[in-house]
N, C-alpha and C positions, 0 to 999 in steps of 0.2 A: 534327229540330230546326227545319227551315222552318216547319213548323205553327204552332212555338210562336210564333215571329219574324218572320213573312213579309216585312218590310219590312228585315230584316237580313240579309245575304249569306250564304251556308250558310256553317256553321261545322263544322269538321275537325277530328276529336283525332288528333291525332300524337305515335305515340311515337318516341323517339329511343334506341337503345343508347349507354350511356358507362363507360369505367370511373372517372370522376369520382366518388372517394370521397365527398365532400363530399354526393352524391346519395342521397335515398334512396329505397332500392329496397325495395318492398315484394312479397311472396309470400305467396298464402292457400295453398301448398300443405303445409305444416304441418299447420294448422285442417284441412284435407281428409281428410290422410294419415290425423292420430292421431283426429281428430274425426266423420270424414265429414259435415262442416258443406262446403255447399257454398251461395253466396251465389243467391237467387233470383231477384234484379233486377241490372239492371249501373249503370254508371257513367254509361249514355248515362239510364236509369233515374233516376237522383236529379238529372241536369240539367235533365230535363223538369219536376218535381217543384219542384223550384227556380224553374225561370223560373216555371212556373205560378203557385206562389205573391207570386213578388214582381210581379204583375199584378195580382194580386189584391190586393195591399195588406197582404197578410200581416206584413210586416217592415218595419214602421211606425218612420220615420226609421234606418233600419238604417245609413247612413256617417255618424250624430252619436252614437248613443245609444252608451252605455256597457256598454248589456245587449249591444251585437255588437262592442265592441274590448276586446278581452281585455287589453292592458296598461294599458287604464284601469284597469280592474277589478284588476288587480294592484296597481297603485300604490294605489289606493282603502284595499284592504285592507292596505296594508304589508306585501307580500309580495314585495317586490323586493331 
C-alpha cells in the first residue's frame, strides 16, 4: 500500500476476534466446500484497485453524487 500513498503513513489491516453478535462475520468456506470457488485476488487486492482508481479520477464527485449514497438513491425511488 506505500506504493500506492507514499506520502501516507503505512496502513495495517487488523482483525480483531469478538463474539459481538451485532458483528458480522463472514466465511467463504461454504463457497469453497460445496463450490470449490476459491477467490483469486484478496482484500489487500481490491484496496490497491481502489485507491488507484480514485487517483485516477475514476469516481468523479464520489462523497456528493447520488450514484455513490445509496440512501439517496433509496429515498429517490420511494423505497424507504
Amino acid at each position: 500500500m506505500e506504493s500506492e500513498f507514499p506520502q501516507r503513513a503505512p496502513i495495517r489491516i487488523e482483525t480483531t476476534a469478538t463474539n459481538d453478535n451485532r458483528s458480522y462475520h463472514v466465511s467463504s468456506l461454504k463457497i469453497a466446500e460445496r463450490l470449490g470457488y476459491r477467490p483469486s485476488r484478496t482484500i489487500e487486492d481490491a484496496i490497491r484497485d481502489l485507491s488507484r482508481a480514485f487517483k485516477a479520477g475514476k469516481f468523479e464527485n464520489s462523497l456528493a453524487s447520488d450514484d455513490y449514497i445509496n440512501v439517496r438513491v433509496v429515498k429517490k425511488l420511494g423505497l424507504r
